[in-house]
N, C-alpha and C positions, 0 to 999 in steps of 0.2 A: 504494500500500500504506500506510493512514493508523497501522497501526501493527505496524510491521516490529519492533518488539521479542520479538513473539509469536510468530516462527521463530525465531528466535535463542537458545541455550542461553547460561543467564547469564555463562558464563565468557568465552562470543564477545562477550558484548554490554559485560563488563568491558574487555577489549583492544581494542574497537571505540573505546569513552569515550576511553579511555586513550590511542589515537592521533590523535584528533580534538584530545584537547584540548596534546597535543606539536606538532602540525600548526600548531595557535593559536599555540602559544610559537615556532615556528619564524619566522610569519610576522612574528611581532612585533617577533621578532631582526632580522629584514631589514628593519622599518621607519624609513626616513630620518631622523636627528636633525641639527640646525645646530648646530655645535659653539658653547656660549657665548660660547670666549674673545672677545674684542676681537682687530678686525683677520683673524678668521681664517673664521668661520663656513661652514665646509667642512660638505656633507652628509655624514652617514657611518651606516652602524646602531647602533641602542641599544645593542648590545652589544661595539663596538667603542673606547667612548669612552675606555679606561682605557690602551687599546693607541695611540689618537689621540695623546694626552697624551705617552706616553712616547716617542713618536717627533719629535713636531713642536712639540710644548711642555714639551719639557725644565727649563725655568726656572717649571715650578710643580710645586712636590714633591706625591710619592705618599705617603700616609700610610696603613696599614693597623691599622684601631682596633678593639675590641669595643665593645659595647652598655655604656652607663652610663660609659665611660670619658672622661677630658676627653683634649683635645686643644688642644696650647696652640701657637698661633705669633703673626707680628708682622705687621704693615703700615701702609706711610705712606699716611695718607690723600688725600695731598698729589698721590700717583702716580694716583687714581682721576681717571679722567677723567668727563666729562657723560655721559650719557646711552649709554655702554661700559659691557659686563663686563668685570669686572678678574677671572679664577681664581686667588684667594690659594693654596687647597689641596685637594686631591681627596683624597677618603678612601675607603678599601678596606674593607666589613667584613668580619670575619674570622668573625664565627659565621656556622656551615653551616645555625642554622636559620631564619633571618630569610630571606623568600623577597617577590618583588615582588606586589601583592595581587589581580594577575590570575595566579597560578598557582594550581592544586589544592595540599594541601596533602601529598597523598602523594607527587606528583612530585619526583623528584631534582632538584636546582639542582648544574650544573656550576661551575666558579672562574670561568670568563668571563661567566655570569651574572647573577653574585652583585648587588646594586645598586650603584650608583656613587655617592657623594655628593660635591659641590663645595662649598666654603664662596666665596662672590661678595662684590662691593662693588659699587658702582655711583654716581655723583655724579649728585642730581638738582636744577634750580633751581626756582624756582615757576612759571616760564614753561612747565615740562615737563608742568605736572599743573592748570592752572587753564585753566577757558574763555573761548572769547574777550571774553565780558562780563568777566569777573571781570579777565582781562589788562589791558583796557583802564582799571576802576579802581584795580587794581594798579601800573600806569606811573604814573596822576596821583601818587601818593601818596607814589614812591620817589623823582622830580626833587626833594622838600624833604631826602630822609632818605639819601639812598642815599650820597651824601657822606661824610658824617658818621658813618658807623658802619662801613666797606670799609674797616677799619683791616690787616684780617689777610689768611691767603693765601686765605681761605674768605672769601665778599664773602654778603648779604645775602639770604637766603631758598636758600642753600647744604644741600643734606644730603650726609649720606656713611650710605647705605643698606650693611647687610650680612643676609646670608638661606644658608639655608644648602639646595639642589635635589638631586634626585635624577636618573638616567636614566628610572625607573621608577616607577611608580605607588607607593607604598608605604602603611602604615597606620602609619608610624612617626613620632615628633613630637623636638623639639630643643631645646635651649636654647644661645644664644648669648650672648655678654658681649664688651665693650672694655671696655678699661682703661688707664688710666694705666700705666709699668711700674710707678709704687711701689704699684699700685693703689690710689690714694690716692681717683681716681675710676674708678666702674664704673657703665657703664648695659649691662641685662640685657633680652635677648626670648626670650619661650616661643612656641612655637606650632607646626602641624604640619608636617610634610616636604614641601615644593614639589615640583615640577617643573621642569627648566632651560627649557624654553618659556615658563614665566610671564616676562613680559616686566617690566621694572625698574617703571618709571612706575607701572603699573597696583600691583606692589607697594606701590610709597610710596604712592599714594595711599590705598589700603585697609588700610594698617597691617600689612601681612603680614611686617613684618619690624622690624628692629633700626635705627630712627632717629635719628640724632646730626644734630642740628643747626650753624649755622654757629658758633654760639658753645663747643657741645661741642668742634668741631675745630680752632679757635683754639686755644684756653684748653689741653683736653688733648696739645695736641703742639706747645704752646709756637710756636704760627703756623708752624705747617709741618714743624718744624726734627727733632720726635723723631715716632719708630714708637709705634703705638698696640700693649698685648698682646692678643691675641684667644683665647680659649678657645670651646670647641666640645662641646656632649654629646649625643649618640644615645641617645632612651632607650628603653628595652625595652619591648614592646608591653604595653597591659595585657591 
């Protein structure tokens, strides 16, 4: 029947739409995610990651924010490990009409839901993101240098990546910032809402995210010693 819309009376063929594409959203909910954290990367459903957290990662708070608002906490960059996600802070949003951007837009979005956003960190070196030509020019170059400048707890071609992911697909974009606490220094990234799949490496290397190099992480936390401020914004679709 090449086209079964032409039995169907349009009100059938509205609650027909209407459950195919709930059916969508169902499936989706039951589709497997790896938890980001470090050390823990349990499969679980997209829609369970906020319930994940509060049960087995207790020691990374929940934060429930609106659209345009900041959201300000701390971290030593000192605790980011290589080539781990750290989950500084997951955040809850609170407007009911910000929806993930595989839904319709007339369908209802339940609390459990809603998207999920994590703000990450991640320590990358150059060994992480260079090929093996480039490796191998790279080693010659660091036995005269590499001495001589591993003064701090961040040693040479060091970053401390932070990005800010979703569980869901979103059309939403962010800006992030570190800072000094007296914010004396501040480096700032714009750009749009990840996925916690995007893997770290592939981040830094495409600039997707908020890059502090080994000298930003020396200098701003006094080699180790103090918490960097982080501030975080969701901003409203245009």
């Amino acid at each position: 029947m090449p086209h079964p819309e032409k039995y169907v009376r349009s009100s059938q063929l509205v609650n027909l739409l209407h459950g195919h594409q709930n059916l969508s959203f169902i499936s989706l909910s039951k589709r497997p995610l790896q938890c980001p954290k470090a050390d823990c990367n349990k499969y679980i459903s997209v829609f369970t990651l906020e319930s994940h957290f509060k049960h087995e990662h207790k020691e990374v708070p929940i934060v429930s924010i609106h659209l345009d608002a900041r959201c300000a906490s701390e971290f030593y960059p000192r605790d980011v490990r290589y080539c781990t996600t750290q989950c500084i802070v997951l955040l809850k949003m609170i407007n009911t009409e910000i929806l993930p951007a595989s839904r319709a837009s007339h369908m209802e979005i339940t609390e459990d839901q809603k998207p999920i956003m994590i703000v990450m960190a991640s320590r990358i070196a150059d060994v992480h993101i260079i090929s093996d030509d480039e490796e191998d020019k790279h080693d010659s170059q660091d036995v005269v240098t590499h001495n001589q400048e591993d003064d701090g707890v961040f040693t040479t071609g060091d970053r401390i990546i932070v990005w800010l992911a979703s569980n869901t697909q979103t059309i939403l974009s962010y800006t992030v910032a570190v800072s000094t606490l007296d914010n004396n220094i501040r480096q700032k990234f714009y750009g749009p809402m990840l996925t916690i799949s995007e893997p770290a490496e592939k981040l830094c290397k495409e600039g997707h995210c908020l890059i502090l190099t080994h000298f930003h992480c020396n200098y701003m936390t006094e080699n180790g010693t103090k918490p960097l401020a982080l501030d975080v914004v969701i901003h409203s679709p245009e």
